[in-house]
C-alpha positions as CSV (number, residue, x, y, z in Angstrom):
1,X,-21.8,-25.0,28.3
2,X,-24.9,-24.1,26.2
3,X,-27.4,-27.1,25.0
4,X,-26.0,-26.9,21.5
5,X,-22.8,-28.2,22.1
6,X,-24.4,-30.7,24.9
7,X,-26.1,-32.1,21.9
8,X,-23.4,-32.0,19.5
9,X,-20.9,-33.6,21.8
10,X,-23.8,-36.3,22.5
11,X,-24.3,-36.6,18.5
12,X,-20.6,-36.8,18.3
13,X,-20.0,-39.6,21.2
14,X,-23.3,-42.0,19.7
15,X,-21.8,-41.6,16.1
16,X,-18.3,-43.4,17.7
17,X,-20.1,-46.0,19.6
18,X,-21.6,-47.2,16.8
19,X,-18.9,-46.8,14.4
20,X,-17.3,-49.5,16.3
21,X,-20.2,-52.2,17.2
22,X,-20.8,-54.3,14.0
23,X,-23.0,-57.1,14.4
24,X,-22.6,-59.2,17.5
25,X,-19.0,-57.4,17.8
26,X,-17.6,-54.7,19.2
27,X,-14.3,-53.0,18.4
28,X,-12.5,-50.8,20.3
29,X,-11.5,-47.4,19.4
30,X,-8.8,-46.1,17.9
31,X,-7.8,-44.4,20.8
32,X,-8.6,-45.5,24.8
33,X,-7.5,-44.1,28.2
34,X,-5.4,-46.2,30.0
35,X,-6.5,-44.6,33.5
36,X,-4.0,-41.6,35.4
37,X,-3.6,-39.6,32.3
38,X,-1.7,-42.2,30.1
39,X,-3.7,-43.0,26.4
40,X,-3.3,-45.8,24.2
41,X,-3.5,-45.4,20.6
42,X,-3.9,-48.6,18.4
43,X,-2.9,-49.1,14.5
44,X,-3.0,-52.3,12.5
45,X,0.3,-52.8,10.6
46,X,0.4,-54.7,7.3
47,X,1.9,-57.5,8.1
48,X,-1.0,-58.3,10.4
49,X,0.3,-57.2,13.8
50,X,-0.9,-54.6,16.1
51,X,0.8,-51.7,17.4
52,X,0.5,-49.5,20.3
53,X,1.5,-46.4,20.9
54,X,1.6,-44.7,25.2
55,X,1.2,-41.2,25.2
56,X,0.2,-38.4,27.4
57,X,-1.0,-35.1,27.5
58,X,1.4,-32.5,28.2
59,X,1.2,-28.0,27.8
60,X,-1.1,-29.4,25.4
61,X,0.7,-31.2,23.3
62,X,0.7,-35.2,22.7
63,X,3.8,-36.5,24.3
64,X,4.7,-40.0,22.8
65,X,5.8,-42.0,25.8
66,X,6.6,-45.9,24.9
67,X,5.5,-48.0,21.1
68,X,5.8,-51.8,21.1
69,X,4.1,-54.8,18.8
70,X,1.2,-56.7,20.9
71,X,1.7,-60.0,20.8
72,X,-1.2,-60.7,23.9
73,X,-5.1,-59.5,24.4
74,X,-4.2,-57.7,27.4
75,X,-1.4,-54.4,27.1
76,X,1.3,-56.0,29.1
77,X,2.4,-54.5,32.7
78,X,5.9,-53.9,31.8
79,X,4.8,-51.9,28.8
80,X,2.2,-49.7,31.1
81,X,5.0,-49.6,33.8
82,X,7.6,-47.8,31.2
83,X,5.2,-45.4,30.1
84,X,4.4,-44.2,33.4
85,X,7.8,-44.3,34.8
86,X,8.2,-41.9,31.5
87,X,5.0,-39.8,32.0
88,X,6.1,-39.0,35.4
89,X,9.7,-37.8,33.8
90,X,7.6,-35.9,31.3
91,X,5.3,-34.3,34.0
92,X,8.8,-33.2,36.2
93,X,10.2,-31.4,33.7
């Protein structure tokens, strides 16, 4: 890779950190690996709650794998458990 595009991706990463780091907080963003090859995506609905959306990468295409409404900090381990047991169903075929 040539030291252009090392710079641009670097100009490119620093511009998303600080996107989401206001003040004393930081936000996550909009879109976070969730380890093995399963992504989270996150979207605020209108009603106030917070959605997620499991998906994978697959022949490169986005495969959606599981949505659900948070209702806890943490993504729960049932939710993480379907969307692998569905990645690896994905990844078979």
């Amino acid at each position: 890779m040539d030291r252009g595009r090392l710079r641009y991706r670097f100009i490119l990463r620093h511009r998303e950190r600080s996107r989401f780091w206001s003040g004393s907080r930081a936000y996550l963003p909009l879109c976070r690996s969730m380890g093995g090859g399963l992504w989270e995506v996150r979207s605020n609905l209108p009603s106030a709650r917070i959605a997620r959306v499991l998906f994978c990468v697959q022949d490169d295409e986005l495969v959606a794998l599981h949505g659900f409404i948070k209702k806890t900090e943490k993504t729960p381990d049932a939710e993480l458990k379907l969307a692998r047991k569905r990645m690896k169903e994905v990844k078979r075929s």
